[in-house]
RODREN-455178 format. One record per residue: x, y, z of N, C-alpha, C in turn. Coordinates in steps of 0.1 Angstrom, whole numbers. Each point is the difference from the previous one (the first is absolute). Layout:
! RODREN-455178
npx->X npy->Y npz->Z capx->X capy->Y capz->Z cpx->X cpy->Y cpz->Z
...
! end
This chain:
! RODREN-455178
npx->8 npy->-12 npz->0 capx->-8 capy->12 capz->0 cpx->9 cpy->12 cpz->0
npx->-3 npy->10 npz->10 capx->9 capy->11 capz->3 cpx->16 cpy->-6 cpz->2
npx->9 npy->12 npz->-8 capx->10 capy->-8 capz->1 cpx->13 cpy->15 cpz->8
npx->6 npy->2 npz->9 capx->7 capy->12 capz->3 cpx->12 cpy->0 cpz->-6
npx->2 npy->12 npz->-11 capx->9 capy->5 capz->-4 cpx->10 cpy->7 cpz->5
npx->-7 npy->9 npz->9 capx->10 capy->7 capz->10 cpx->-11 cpy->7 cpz->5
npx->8 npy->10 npz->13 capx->-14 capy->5 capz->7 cpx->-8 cpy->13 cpz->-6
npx->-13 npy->-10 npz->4 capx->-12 capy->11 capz->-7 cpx->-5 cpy->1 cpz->-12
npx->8 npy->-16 npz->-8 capx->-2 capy->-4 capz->-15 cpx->-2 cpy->-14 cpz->2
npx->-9 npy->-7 npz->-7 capx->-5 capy->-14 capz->-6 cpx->-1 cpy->-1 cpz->-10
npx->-2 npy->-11 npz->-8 capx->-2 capy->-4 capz->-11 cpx->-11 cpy->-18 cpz->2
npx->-4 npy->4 npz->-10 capx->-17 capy->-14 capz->-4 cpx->6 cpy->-3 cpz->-11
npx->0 npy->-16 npz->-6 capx->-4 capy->-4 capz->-14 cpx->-12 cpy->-7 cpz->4
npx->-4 npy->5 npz->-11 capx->-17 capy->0 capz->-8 cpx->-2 cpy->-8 cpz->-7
npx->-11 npy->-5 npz->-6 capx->1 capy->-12 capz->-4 cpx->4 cpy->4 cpz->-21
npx->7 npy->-8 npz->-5 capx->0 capy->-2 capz->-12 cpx->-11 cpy->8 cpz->-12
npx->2 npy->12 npz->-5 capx->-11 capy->6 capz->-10 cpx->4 cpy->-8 cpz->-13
npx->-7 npy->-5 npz->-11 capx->1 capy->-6 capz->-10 cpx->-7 cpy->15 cpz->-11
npx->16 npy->1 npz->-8 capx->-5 capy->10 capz->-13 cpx->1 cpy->-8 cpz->-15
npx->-9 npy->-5 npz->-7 capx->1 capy->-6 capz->-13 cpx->9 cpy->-14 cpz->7
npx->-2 npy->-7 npz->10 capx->7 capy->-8 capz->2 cpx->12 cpy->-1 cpz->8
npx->2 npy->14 npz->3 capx->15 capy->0 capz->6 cpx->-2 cpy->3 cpz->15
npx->6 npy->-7 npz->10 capx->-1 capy->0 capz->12 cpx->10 cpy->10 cpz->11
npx->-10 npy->10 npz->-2 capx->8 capy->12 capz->6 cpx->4 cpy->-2 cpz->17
npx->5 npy->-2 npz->9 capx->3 capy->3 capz->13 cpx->-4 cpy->15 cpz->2
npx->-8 npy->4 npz->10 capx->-7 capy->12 capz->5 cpx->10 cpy->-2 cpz->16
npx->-2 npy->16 npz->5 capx->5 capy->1 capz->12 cpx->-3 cpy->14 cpz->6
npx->-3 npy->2 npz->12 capx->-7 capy->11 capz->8 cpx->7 cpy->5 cpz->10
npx->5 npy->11 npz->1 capx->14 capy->5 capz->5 cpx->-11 cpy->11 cpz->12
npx->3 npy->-3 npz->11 capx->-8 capy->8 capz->13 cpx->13 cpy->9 cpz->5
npx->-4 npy->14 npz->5 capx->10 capy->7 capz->6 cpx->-14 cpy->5 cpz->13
npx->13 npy->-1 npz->12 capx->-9 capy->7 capz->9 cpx->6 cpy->16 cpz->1
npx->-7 npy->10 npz->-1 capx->6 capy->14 capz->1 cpx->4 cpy->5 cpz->19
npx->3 npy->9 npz->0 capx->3 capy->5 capz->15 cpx->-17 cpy->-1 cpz->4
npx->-7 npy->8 npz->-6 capx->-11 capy->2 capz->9 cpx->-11 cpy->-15 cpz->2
npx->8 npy->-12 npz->-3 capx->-9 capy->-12 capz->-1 cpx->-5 cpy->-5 cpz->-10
npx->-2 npy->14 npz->-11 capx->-13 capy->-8 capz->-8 cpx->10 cpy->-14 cpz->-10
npx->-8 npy->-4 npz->-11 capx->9 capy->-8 capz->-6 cpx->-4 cpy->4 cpz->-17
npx->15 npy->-1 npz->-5 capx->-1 capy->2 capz->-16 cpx->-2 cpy->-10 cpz->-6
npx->-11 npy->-5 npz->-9 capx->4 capy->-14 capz->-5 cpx->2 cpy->2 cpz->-13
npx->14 npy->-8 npz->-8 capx->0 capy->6 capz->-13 cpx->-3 cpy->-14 cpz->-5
npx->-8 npy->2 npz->-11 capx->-5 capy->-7 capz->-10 cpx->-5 cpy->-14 cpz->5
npx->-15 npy->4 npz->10 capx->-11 capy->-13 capz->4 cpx->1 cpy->-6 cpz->-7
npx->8 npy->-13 npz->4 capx->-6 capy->-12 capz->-8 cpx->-12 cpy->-10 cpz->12
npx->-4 npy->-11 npz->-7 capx->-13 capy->-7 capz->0 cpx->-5 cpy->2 cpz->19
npx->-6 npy->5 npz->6 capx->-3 capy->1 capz->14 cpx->-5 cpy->-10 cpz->7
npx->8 npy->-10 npz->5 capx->-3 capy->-13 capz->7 cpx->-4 cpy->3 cpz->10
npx->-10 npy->-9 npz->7 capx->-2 capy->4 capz->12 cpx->14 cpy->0 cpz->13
npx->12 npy->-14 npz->-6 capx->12 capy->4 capz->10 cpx->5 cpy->10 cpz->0
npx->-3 npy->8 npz->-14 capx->11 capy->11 capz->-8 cpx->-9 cpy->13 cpz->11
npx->-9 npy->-2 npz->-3 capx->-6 capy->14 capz->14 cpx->3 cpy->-1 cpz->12
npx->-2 npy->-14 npz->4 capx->0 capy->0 capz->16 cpx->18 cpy->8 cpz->4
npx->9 npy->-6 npz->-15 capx->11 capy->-1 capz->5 cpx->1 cpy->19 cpz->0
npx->-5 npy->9 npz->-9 capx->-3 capy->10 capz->-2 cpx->2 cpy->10 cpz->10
npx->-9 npy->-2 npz->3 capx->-12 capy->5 capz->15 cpx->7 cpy->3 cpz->10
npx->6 npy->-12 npz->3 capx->8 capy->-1 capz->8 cpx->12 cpy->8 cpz->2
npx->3 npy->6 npz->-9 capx->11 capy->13 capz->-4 cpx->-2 cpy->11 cpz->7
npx->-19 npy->4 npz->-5 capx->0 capy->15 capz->-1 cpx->-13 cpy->0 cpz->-5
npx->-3 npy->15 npz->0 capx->-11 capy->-1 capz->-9 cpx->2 cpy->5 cpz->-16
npx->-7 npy->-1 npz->-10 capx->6 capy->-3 capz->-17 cpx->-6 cpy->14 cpz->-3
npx->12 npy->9 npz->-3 capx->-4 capy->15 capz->-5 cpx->-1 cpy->2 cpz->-14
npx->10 npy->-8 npz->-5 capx->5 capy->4 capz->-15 cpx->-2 cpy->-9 cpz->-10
npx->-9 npy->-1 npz->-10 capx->1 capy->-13 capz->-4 cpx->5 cpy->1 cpz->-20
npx->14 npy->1 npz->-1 capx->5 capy->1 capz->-10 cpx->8 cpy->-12 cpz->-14
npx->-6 npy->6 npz->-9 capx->2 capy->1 capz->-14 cpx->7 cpy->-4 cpz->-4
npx->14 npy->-3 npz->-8 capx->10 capy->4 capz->-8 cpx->0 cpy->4 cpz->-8
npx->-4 npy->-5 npz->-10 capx->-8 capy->-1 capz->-12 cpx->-13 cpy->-3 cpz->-6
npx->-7 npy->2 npz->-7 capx->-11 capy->0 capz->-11 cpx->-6 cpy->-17 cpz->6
npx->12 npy->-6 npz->0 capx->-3 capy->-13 capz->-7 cpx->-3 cpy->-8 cpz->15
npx->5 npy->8 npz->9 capx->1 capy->-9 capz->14 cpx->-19 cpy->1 cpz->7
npx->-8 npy->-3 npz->-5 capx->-11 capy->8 capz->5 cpx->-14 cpy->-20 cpz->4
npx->9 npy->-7 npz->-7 capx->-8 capy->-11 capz->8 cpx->-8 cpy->-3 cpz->13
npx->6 npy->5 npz->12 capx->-4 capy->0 capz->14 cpx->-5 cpy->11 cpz->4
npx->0 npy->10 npz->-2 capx->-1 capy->11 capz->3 cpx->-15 cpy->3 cpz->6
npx->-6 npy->-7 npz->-9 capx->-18 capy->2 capz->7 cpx->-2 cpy->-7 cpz->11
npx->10 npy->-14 npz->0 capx->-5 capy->-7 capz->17 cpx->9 cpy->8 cpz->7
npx->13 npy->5 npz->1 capx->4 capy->9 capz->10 cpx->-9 cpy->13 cpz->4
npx->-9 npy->9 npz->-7 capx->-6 capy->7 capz->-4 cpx->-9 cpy->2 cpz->10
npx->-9 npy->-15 npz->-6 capx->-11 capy->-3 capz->12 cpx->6 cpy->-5 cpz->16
npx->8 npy->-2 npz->-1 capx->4 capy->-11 capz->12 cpx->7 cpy->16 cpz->11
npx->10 npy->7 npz->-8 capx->3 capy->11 capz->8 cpx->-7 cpy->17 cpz->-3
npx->-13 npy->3 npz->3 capx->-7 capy->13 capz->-12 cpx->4 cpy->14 cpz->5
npx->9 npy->-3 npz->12 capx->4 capy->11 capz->7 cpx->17 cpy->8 cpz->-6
npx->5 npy->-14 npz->-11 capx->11 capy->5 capz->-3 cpx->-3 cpy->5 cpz->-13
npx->9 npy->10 npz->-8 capx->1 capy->6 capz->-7 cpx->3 cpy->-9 cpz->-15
npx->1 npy->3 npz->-10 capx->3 capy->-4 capz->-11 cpx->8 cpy->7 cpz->-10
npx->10 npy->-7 npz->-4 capx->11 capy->10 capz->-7 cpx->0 cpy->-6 cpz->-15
npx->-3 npy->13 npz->-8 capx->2 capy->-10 capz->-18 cpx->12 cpy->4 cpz->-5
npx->6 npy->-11 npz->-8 capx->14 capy->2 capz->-6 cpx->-9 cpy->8 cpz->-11
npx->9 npy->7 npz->-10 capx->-6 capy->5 capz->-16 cpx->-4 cpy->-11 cpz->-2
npx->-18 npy->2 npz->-9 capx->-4 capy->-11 capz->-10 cpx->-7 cpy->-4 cpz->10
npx->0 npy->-3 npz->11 capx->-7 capy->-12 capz->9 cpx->-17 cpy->6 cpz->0
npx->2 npy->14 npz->5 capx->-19 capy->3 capz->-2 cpx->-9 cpy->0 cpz->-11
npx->11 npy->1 npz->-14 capx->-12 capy->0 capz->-13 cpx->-2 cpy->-18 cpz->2
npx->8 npy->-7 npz->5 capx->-1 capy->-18 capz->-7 cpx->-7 cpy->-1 cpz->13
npx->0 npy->3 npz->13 capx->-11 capy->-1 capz->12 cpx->-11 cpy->9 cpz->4
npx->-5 npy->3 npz->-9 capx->-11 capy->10 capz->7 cpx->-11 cpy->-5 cpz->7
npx->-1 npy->-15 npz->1 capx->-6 capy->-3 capz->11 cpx->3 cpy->2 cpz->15
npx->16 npy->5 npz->5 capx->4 capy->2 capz->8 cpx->-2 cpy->15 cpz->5
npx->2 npy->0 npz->15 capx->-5 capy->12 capz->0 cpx->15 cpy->6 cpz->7
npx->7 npy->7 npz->-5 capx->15 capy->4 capz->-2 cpx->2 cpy->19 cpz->11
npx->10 npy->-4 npz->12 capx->1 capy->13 capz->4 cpx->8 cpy->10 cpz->-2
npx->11 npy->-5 npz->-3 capx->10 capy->6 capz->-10 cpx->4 cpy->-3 cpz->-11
npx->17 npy->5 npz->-5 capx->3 capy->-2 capz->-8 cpx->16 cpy->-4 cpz->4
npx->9 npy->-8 npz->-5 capx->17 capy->1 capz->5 cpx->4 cpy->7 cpz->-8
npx->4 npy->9 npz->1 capx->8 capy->7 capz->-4 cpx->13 cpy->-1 cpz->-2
npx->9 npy->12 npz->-8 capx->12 capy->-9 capz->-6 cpx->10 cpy->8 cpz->16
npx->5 npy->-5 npz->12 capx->5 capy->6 capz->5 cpx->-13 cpy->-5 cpz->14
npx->9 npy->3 npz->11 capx->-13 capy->-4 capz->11 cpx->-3 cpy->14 cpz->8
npx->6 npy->10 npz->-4 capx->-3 capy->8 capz->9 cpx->-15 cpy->4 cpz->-6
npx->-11 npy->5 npz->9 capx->-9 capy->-4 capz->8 cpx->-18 cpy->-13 cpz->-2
npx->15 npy->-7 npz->1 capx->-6 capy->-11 capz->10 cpx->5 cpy->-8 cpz->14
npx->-12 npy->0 npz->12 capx->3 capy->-2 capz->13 cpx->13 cpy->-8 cpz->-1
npx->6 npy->-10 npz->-11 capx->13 capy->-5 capz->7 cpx->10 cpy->7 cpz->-5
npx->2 npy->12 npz->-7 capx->8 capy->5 capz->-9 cpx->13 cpy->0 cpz->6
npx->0 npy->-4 npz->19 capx->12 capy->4 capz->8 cpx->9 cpy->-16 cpz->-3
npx->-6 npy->-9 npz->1 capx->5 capy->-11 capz->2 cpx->-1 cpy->-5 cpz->-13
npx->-4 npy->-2 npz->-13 capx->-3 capy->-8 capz->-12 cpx->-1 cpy->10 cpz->-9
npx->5 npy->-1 npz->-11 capx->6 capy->4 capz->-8 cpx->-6 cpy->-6 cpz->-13
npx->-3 npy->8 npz->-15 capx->-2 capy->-3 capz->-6 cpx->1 cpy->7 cpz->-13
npx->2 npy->-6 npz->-13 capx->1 capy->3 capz->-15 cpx->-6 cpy->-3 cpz->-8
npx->-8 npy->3 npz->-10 capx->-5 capy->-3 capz->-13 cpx->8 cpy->0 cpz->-10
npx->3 npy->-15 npz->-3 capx->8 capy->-1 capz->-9 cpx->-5 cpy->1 cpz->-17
npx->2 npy->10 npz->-1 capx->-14 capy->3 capz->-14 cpx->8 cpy->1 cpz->-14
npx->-4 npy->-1 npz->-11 capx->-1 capy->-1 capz->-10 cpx->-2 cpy->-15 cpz->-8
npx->-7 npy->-12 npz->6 capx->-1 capy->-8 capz->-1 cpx->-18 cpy->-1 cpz->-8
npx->4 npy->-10 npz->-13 capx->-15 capy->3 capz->-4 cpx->-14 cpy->-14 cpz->10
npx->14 npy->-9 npz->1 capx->-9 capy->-10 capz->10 cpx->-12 cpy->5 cpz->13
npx->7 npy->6 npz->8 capx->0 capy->12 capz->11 cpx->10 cpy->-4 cpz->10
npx->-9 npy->14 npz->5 capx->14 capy->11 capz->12 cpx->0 cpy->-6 cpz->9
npx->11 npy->-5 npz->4 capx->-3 capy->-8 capz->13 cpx->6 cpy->12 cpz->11
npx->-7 npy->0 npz->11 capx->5 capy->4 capz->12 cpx->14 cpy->-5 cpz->7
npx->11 npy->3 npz->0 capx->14 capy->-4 capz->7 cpx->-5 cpy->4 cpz->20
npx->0 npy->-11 npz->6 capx->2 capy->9 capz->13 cpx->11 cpy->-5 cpz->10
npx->6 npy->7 npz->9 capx->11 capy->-1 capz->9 cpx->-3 cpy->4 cpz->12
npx->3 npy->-15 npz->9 capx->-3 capy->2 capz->16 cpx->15 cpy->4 cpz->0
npx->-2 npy->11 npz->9 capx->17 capy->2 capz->6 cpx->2 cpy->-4 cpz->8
npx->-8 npy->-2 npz->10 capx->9 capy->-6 capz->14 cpx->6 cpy->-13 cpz->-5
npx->-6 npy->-7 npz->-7 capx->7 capy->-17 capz->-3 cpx->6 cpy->2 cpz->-13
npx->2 npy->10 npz->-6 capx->8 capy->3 capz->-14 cpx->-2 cpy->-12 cpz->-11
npx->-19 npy->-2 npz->-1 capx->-2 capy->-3 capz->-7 cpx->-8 cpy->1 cpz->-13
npx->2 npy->-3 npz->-10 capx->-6 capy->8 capz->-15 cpx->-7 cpy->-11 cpz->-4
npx->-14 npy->3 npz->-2 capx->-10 capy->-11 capz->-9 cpx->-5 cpy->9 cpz->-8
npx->-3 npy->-11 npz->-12 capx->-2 capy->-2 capz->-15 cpx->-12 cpy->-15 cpz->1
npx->-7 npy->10 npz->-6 capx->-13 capy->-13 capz->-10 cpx->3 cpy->-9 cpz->-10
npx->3 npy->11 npz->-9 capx->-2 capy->-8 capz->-14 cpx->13 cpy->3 cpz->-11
npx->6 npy->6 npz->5 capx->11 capy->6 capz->-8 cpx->13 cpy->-7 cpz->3
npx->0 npy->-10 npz->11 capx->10 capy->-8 capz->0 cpx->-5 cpy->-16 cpz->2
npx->-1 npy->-9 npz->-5 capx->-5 capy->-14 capz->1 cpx->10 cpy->-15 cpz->-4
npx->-1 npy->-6 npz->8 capx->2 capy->-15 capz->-4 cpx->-7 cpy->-5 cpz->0
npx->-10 npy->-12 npz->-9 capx->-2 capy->-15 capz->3 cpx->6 cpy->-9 cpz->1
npx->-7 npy->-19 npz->7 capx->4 capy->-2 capz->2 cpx->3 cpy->-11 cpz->-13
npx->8 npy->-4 npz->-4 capx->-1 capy->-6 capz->-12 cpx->-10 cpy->-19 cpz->1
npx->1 npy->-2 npz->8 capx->-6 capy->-13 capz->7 cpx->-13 cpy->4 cpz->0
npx->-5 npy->10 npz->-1 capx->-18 capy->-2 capz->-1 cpx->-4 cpy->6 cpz->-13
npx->9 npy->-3 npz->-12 capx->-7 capy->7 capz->-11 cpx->14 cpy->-15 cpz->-10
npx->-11 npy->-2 npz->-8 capx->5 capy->-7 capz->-15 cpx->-4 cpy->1 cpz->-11
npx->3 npy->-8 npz->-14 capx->-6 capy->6 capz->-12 cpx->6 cpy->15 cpz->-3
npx->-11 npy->7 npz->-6 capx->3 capy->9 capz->-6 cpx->0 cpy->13 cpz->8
npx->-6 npy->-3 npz->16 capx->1 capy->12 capz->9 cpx->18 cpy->-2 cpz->4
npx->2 npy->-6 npz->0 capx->14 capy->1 capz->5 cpx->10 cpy->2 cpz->-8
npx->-7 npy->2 npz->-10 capx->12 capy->3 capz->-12 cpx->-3 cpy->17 cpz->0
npx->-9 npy->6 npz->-1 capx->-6 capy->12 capz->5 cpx->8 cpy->4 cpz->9
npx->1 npy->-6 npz->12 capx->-1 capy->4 capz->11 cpx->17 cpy->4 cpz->0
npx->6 npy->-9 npz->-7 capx->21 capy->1 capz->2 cpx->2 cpy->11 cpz->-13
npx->-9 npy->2 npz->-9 capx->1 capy->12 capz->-7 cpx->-5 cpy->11 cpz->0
npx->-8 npy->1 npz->11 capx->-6 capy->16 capz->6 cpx->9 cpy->0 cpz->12
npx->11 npy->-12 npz->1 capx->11 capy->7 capz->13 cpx->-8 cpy->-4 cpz->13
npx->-8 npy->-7 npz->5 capx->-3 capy->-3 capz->9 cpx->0 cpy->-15 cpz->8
npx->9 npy->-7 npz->-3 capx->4 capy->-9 capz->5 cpx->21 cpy->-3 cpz->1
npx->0 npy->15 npz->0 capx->20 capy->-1 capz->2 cpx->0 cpy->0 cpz->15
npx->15 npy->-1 npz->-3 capx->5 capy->-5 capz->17 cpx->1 cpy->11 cpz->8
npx->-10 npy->8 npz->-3 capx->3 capy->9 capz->11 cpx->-13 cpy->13 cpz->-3
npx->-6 npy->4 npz->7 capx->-13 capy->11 capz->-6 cpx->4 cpy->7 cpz->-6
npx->-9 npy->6 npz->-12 capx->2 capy->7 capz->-9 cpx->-9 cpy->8 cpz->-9
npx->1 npy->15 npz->-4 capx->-16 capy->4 capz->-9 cpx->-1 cpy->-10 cpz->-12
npx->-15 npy->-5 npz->-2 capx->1 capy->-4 capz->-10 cpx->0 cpy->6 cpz->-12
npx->-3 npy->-5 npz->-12 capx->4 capy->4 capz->-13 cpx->-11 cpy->10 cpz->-5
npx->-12 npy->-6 npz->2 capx->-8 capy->13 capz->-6 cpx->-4 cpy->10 cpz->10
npx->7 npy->-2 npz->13 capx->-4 capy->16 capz->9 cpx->14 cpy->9 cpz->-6
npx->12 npy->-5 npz->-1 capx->14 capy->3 capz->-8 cpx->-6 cpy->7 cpz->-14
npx->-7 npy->-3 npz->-8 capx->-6 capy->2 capz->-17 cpx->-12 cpy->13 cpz->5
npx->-11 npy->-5 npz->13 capx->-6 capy->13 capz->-4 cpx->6 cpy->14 cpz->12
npx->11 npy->1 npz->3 capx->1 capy->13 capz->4 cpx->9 cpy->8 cpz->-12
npx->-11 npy->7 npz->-2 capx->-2 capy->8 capz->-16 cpx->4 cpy->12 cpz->6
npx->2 npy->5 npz->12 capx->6 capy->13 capz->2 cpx->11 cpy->-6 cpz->9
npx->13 npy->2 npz->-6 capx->16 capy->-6 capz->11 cpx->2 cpy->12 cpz->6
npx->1 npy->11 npz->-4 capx->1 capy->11 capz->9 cpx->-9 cpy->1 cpz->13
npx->-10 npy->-2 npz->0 capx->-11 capy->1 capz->14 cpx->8 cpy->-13 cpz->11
npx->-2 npy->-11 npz->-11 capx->4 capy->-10 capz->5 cpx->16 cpy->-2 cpz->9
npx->9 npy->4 npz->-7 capx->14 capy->5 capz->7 cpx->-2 cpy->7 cpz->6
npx->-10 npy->9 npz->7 capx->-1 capy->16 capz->10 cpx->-3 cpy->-7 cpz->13
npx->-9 npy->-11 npz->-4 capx->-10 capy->-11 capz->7 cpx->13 cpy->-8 cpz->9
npx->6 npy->-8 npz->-11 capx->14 capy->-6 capz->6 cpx->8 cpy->7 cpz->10
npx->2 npy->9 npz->-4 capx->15 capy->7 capz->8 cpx->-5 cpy->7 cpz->16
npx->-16 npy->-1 npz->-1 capx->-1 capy->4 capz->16 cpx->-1 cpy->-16 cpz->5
npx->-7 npy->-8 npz->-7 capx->1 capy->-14 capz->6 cpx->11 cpy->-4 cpz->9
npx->9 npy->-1 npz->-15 capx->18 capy->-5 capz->7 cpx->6 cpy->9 cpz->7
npx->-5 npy->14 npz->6 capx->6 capy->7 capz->9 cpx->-7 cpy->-8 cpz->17
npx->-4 npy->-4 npz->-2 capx->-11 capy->-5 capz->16 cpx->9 cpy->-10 cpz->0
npx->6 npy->5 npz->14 capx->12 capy->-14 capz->9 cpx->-8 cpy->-21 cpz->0
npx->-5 npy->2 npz->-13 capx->-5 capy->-11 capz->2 cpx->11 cpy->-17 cpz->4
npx->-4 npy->-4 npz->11 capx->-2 capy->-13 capz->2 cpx->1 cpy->-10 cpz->-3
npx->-17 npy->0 npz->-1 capx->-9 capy->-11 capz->-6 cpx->-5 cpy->3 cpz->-9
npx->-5 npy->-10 npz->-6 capx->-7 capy->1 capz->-15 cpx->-12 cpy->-12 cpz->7
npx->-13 npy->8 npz->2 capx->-10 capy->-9 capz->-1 cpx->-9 cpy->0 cpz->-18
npx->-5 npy->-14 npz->-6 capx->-8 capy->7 capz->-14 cpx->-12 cpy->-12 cpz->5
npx->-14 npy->3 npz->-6 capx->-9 capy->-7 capz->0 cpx->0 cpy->-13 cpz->-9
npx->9 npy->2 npz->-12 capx->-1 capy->-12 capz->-5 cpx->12 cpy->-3 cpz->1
npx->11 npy->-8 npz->10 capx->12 capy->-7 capz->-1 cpx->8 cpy->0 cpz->15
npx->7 npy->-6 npz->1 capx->7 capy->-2 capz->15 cpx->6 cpy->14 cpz->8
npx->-4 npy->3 npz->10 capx->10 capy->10 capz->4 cpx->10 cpy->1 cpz->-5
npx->8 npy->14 npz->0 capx->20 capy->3 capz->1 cpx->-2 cpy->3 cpz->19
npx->9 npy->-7 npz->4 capx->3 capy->3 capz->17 cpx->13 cpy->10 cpz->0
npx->6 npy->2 npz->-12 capx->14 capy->7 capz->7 cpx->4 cpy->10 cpz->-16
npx->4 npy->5 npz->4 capx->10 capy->14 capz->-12 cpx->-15 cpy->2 cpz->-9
npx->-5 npy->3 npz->2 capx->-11 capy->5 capz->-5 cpx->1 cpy->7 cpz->-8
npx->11 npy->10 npz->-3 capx->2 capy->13 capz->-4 cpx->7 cpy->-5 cpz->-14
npx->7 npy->-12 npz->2 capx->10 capy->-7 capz->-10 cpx->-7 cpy->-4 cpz->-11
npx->-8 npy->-10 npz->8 capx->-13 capy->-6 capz->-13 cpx->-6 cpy->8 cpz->-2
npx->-13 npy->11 npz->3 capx->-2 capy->8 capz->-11 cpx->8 cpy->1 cpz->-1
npx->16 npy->7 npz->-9 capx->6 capy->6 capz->-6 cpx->2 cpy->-12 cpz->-10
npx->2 npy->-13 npz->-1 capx->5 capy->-4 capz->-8 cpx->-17 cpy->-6 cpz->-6
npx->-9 npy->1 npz->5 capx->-17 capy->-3 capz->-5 cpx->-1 cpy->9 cpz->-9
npx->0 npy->15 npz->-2 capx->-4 capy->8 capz->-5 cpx->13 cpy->6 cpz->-10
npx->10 npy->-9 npz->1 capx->14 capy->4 capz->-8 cpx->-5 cpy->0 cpz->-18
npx->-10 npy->-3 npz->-1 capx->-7 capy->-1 capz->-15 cpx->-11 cpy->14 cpz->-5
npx->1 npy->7 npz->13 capx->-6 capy->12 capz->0 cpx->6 cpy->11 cpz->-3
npx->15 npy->-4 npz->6 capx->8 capy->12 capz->-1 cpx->8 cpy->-1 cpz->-10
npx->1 npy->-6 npz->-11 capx->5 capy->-1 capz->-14 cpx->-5 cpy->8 cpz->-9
! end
């Protein structure tokens, strides 16, 4: 269930999303802030362990986004916490207007309530979409959704897996794939996007789809995103 990363940070894996066949690993990254409440970035599936284990934290203020695409769970967190807020990456309110949305993330956190402790970037010029970058500082760690991914090669055969080692997502180590690499159609936004990234004393590298980085954080993105800066 909850898993402690360092203090005042957890991490959940979530159960398995299937896209055209492909078996995504999901993961829900909790931060508790100074004043208690809790950030949860990118609800995945709400188990009843996965609350109790919740709850138990704190009470749930923030209930965040990354991207467009991350928006599966969001209505049972929704219902289940109605007192927390709702944060949309770009794109998420035109593809959810069933939700009912309190802000917006912005590129930059200042003002929002954690803007002291968590940190964040829109890394934009991407036609896929904009994903949200955010950084806990106290645990000097940086998560990523969708912009950096492994699978695992053991749950995909046939013609997904031939896919899958030529969109770059089954190498030895995480990596952007191939067509989030193809649609950022503006490299200038996107290098402005980078260079505050790799300035954040990063750590860790948590991503939703692939194994933690526990150490030099700062190293791997640099050599992840070394295809950006060409």
């Amino acid at each position: 269930m909850l898993q402690l990363l360092d203090e005042n940070i957890w991490t959940a894996a979530g159960p398995q999303v299937r896209v055209l066949g492909f078996a995504y690993p999901t993961q829900t990254v909790v931060i508790r802030l100074k004043d208690g409440g809790l950030f949860i970035w990118s609800p995945t599936a709400l188990t009843p362990d996965l609350r109790a284990a919740v709850d138990a934290l704190g009470p749930v203020r923030h209930l965040v986004s990354p991207t467009a695409m991350h928006n599966l769970f969001l209505a049972q967190w929704q219902a289940a916490y109605p007192d927390a807020r709702l944060y949309a990456p770009p794109g998420l309110r035109q593809r959810r207007p069933d939700l009912a949305f309190d802000a917006d993330l912005e590129d930059g956190a200042t003002g929002h309530p954690w803007a002291d402790e968590i940190d964040q970037v829109q890394f934009a010029g991407n036609k896929i979409a904009v994903e949200v970058v955010v950084f806990h500082k106290a645990s000097a760690t940086v998560i990523f959704a969708d912009l950096i991914q492994q699978l695992d090669p053991a749950t995909l055969s046939g013609w997904r897996k031939l896919i899958a080692r030529l969109d770059l997502m089954t190498g030895p180590e995480p990596q952007t794939p191939r067509k989030f690499r193809l649609a950022f159609t503006d490299r200038k936004a996107a290098r402005a996007a980078l260079a505050r990234i790799t300035a954040w004393p990063a750590r860790r590298v948590l991503m939703a789809h692939a194994p933690p980085v526990m150490e030099d954080g700062q190293a791997f993105l640099t050599r992840t995103f070394a295809w950006l800066r060409g």
